[in-house]
C-alpha positions as CSV (number, residue, x, y, z in Angstrom):
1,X,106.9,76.0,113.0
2,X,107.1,74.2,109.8
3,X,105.2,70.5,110.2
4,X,107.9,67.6,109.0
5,X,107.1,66.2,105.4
6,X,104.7,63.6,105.1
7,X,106.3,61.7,102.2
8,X,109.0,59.2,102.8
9,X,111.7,58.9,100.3
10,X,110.3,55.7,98.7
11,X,106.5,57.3,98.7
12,X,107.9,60.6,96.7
13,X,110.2,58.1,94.1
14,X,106.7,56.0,93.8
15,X,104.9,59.4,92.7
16,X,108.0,60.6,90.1
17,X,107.4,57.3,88.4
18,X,103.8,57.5,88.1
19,X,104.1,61.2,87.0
20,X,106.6,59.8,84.2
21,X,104.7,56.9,83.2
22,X,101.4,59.2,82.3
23,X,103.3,61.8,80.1
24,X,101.8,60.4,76.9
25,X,98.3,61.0,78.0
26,X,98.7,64.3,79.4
27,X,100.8,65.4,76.0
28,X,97.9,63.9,74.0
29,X,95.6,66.2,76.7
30,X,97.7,69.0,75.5
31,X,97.6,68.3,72.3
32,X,93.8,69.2,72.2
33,X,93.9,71.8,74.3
34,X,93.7,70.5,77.2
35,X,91.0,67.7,76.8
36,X,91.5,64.0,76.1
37,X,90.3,63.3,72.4
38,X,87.6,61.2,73.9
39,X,86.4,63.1,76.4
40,X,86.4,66.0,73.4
41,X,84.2,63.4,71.3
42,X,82.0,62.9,73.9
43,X,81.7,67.0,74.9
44,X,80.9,67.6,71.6
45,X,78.1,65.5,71.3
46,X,76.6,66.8,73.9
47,X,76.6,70.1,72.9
48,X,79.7,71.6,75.1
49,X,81.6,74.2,73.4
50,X,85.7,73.5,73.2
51,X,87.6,76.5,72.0
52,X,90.9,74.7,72.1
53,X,90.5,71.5,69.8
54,X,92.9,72.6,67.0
55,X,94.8,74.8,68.9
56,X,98.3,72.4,69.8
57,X,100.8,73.2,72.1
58,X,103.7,74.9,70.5
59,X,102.7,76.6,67.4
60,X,104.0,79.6,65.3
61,X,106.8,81.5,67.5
62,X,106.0,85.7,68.0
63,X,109.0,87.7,67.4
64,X,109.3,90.8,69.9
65,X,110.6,93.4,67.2
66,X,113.2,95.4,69.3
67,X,112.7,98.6,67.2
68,X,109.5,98.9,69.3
69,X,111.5,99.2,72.5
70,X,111.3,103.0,73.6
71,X,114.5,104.1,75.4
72,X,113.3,104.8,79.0
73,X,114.9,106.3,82.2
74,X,115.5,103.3,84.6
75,X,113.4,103.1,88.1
76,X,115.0,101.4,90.8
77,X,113.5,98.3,92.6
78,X,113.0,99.0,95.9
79,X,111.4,96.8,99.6
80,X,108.5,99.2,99.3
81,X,106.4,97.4,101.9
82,X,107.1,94.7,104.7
83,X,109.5,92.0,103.4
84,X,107.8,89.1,101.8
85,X,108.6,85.7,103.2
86,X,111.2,84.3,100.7
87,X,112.7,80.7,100.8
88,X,114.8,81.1,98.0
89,X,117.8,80.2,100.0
90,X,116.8,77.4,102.7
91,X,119.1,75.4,104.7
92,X,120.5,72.7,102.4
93,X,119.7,70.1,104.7
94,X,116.1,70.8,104.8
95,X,116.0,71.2,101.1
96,X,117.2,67.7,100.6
97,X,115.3,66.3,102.6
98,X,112.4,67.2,101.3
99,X,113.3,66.4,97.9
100,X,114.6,62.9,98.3
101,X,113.8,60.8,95.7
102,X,112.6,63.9,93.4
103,X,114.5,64.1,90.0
104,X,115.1,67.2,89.4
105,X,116.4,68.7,85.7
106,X,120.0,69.0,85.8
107,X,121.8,71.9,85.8
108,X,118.6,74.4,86.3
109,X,119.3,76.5,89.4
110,X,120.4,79.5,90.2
111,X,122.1,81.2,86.9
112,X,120.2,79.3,84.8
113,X,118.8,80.6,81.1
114,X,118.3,77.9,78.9
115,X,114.9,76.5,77.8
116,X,112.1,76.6,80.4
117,X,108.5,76.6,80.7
118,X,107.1,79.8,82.6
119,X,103.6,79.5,84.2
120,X,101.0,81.9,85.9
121,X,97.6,80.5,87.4
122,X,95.2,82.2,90.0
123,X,94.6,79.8,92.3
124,X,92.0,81.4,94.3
125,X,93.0,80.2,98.0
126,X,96.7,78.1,97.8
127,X,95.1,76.0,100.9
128,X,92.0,75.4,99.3
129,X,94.1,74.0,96.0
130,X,97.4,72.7,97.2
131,X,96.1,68.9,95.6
132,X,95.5,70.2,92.8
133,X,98.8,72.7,91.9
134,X,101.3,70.5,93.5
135,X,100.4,67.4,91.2
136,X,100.0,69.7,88.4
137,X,103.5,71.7,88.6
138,X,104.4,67.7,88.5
139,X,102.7,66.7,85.3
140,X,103.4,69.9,83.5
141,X,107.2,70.6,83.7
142,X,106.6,73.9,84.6
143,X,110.2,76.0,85.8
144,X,108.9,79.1,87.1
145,X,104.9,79.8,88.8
146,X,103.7,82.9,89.1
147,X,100.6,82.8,91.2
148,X,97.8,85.1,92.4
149,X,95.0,85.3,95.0
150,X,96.9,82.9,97.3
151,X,94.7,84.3,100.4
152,X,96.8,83.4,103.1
153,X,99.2,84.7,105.7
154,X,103.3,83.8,105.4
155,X,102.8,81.0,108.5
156,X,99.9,79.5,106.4
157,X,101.4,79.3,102.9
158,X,102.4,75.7,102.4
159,X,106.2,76.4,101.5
160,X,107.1,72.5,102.0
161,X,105.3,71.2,99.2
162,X,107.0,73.3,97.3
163,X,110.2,72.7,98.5
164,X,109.9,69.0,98.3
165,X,109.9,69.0,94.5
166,X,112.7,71.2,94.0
167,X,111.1,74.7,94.3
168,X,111.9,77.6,96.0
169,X,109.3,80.4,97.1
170,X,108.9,83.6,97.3
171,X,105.0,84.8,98.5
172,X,103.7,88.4,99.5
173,X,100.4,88.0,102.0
174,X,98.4,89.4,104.5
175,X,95.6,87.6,104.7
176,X,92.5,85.9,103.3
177,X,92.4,88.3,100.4
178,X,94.6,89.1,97.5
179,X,98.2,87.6,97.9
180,X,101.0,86.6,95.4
181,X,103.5,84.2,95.3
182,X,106.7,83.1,92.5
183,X,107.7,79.7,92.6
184,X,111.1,78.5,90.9
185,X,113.1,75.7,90.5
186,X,115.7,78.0,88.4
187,X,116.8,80.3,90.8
188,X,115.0,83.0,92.4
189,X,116.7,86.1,93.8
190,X,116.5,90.0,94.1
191,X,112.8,89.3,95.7
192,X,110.7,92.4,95.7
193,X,107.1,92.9,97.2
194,X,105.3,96.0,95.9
195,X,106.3,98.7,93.4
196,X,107.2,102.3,93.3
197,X,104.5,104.4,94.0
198,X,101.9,101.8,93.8
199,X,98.9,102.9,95.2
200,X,96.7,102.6,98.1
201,X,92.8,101.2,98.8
202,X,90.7,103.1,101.3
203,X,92.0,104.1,104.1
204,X,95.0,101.5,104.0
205,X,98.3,102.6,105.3
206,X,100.4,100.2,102.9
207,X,99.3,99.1,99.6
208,X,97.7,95.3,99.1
209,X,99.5,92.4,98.4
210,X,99.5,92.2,94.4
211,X,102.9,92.4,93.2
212,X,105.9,90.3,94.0
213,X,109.1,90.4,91.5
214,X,112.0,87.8,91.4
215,X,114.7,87.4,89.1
216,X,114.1,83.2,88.0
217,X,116.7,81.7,85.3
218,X,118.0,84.8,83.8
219,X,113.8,87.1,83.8
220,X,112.6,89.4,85.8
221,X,109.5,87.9,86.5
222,X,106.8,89.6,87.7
223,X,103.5,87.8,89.5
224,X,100.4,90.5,89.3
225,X,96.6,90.7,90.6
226,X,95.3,93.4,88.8
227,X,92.4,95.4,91.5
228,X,88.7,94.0,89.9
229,X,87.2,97.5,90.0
230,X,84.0,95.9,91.0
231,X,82.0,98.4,89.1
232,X,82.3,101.3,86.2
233,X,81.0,103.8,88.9
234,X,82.7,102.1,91.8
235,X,85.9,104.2,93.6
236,X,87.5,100.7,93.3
237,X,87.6,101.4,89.4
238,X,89.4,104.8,89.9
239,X,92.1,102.5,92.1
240,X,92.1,100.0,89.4
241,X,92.9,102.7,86.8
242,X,95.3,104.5,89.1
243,X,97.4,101.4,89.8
244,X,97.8,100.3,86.5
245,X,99.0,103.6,85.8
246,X,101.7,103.6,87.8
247,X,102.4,99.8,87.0
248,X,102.7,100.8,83.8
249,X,105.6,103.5,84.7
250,X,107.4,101.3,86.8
251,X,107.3,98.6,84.2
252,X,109.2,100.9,81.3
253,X,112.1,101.4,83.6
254,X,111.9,97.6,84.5
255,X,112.2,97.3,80.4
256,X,116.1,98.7,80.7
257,X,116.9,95.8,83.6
258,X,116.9,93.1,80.6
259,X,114.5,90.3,80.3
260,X,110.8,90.7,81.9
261,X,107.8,89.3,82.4
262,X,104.1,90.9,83.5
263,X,102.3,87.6,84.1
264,X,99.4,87.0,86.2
265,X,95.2,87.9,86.5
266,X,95.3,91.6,84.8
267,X,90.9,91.5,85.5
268,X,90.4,93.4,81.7
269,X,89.4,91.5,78.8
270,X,91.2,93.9,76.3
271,X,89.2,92.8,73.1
272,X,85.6,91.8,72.7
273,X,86.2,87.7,71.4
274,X,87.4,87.8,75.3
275,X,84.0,87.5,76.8
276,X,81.8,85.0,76.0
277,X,78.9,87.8,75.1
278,X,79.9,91.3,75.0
279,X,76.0,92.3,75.1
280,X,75.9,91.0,78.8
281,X,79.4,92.8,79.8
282,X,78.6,95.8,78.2
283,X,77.8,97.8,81.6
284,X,79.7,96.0,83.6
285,X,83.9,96.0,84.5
286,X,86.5,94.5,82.9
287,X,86.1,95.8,79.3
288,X,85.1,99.4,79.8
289,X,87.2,101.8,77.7
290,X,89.3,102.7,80.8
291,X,90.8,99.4,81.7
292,X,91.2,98.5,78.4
293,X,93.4,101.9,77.3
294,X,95.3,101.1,80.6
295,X,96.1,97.5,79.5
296,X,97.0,98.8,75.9
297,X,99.7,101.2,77.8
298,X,101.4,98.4,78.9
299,X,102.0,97.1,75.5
300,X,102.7,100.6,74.2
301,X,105.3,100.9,76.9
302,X,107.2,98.1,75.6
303,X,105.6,94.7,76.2
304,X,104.5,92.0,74.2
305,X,101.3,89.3,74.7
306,X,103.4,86.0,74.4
307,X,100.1,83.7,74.3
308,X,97.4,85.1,72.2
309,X,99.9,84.9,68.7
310,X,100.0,80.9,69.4
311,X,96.2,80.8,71.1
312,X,94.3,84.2,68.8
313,X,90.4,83.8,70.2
314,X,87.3,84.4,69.9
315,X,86.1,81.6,72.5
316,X,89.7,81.4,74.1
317,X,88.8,81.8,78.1
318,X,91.4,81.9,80.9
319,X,88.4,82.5,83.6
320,X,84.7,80.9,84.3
321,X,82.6,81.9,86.8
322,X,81.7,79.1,89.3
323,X,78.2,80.5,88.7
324,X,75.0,79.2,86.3
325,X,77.3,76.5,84.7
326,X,79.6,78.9,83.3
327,X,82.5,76.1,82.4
328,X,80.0,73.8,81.3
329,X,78.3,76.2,78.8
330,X,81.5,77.8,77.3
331,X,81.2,81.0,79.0
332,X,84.3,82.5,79.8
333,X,86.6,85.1,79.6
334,X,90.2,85.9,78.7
335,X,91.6,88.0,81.7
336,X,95.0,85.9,82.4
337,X,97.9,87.1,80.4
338,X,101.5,86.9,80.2
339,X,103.2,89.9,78.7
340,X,106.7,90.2,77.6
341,X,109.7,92.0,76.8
342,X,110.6,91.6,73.3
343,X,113.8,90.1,74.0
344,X,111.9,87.1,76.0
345,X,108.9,87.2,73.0
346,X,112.0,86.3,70.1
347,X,112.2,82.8,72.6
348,X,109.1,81.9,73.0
349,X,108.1,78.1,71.2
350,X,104.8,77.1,72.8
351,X,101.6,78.6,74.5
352,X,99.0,76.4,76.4
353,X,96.0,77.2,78.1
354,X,94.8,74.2,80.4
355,X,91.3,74.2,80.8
356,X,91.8,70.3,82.1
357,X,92.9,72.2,85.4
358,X,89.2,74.0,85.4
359,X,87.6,70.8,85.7
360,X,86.6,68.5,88.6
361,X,86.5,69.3,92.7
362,X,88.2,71.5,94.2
363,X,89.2,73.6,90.8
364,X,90.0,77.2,90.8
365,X,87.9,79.5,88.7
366,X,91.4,79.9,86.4
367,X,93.3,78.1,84.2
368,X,96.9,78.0,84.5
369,X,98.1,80.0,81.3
370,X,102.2,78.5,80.3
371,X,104.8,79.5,77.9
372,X,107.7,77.7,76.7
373,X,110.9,79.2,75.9
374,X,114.0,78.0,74.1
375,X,117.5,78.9,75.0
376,X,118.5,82.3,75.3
């Protein structure tokens, strides 16, 4: 049973108008990347290495090049596994209640394909960092979240505080590990857990929690955790391989639906600048030859990086260990990606990577990676 809100009406208003007020400072946060300019100055004095610093929100614009698009037989989307829990269409009274005193964008719901922001961040445990999502979706603008490693069953995932700012929710979980979830405030239907022939680990009978597929203002988007492989001589690697394999064959077909969007933690760094020292990865997973020729597949099938044109490295990090001061010392690597069909690459106007969200208590290993689009 769902608990009631905790917000009154006037507490929610009070919390809209103190998200308003501090929109200069987080855009100026933006600005640089996601650091205040004197918190850079300070960092940089002491010696911390910021890779973002002249790296605004909203440069250049990729065009997807549709002469790249291979013609490709179409594979139906299909309730592979057990339904995920989906609240894309709660009782109306329930839905305003928890977003009295909310405003909302006009005219963004279901049917919607104008100008939106498109997010994906691995939380690492949505319990552990509701505080910190909820009041970022809030600052950031954000339409659509695609998020990974929620670790939590469907009677755990914390669907009202969602719901109280306008979103609806689709999640795919089992339990403390892997887990997906969308989040939209622009519609989300044709929900879809799992995808055609996507593997399985061990001796599973039904295949993890690590895709979940909405249609959100007009895109198919698609929220991914990419198996880590653990090792180069692990069996988890051969899983790894396999099921970006047949990712990558569902994902053509998904190509001939219309507008599409692979976004979430994909595990490979595909280039070296992705890692902060390719000397210590070098016999380890994540940038061996075989995940790296898997992930180039996907863009030979079709798909397009919307985020590294706008952010190109080296020392552009999505991920940081919470080991040996990894942040703090710059060491990071690029593993979070969102990937596009060309037809969504042609809209995209902005790319931010916001290490801010990195920082602090109770912050997930990730940054949350977002893309702005203009009108379609």
């Amino acid at each position: 049973m769902m608990r009631p809100c905790p917000r009154s009406r006037m507490a929610l208003a009070a919390a809209w108008v103190k998200t308003r007020t501090a929109r200069h400072s987080t855009s100026k946060s933006l600005l640089v990347g996601g650091l205040g300019v004197e918190e850079a100055a300070s960092q940089s004095e002491a010696g911390v290495v910021d890779e973002h610093l002249d790296r605004p929100f909203g440069v250049g614009h990729p065009v997807g090049d549709a002469r790249h698009v291979r013609a490709h037989a179409q594979i139906s989307r299909q309730h592979l596994y057990p339904d995920p829990v989906c609240r894309s269409q709660p009782p109306r009274r329930r839905l305003q209640s928890r977003c009295a005193g909310v405003a909302r964008r006009p005219g963004r719901g279901l049917g919607y394909r104008g100008r939106m922001r498109i997010a994906t961040w691995n939380v690492n445990s949505i319990r552990s960092r509701i505080e910190r999502v909820i009041p970022w979706l809030e600052r950031s603008d954000v339409d659509v979240l695609a998020i990974q490693e929620t670790k939590t069953r469907e009677d755990q995932f914390p669907f009202f505080r969602f719901e109280e700012l306008g979103y609806e929710v689709a999640h795919h979980g089992y339990n403390q590990w892997n887990g997906v979830a969308i989040a939209s405030r622009v519609g989300l239907t044709d929900v879809v857990a799992g995808f055609a022939d996507a593997p399985l680990w061990g001796e599973a009978t039904s295949a993890e929690a690590r895709h979940l597929g909405a249609t959100c203002g007009g895109i198919r988007v698609n929220s991914l955790y990419v198996p880590n492989g653990r090792n180069i001589l692990d069996p988890h690697m051969d899983y790894k391989i396999d099921w970006l394999g047949r990712l990558r064959d569902a994902a053509q077909g998904w190509l001939a639906d219309g507008p599409s969007v692979l976004m979430g933690d994909w595990n490979i760094a595909p280039r070296d600048e992705d890692v902060w020292s390719m000397e210590f990865y070098i016999d380890k997973s994540h940038v061996s030859p075989r995940e790296r020729a898997a992930f180039a597949a996907i863009l030979d099938a079709g798909y397009l990086d919307l985020v590294r044109p706008l952010l190109p490295g080296p020392k552009v990090y999505t991920y940081w260990d919470y080991q040996q001061l990894r942040f703090q010392k710059g060491r990071g690597m690029r593993i979070d990606f969102v990937l596009g069909s060309p037809d969504v690459a042609a809209r995209v106007t902005g790319a931010v990577i916001d290490r801010e969200e990195r920082k602090g208590k109770g912050a997930s290993d990730h940054a949350p990676v977002t893309v702005e689009l203009a009108d379609a």
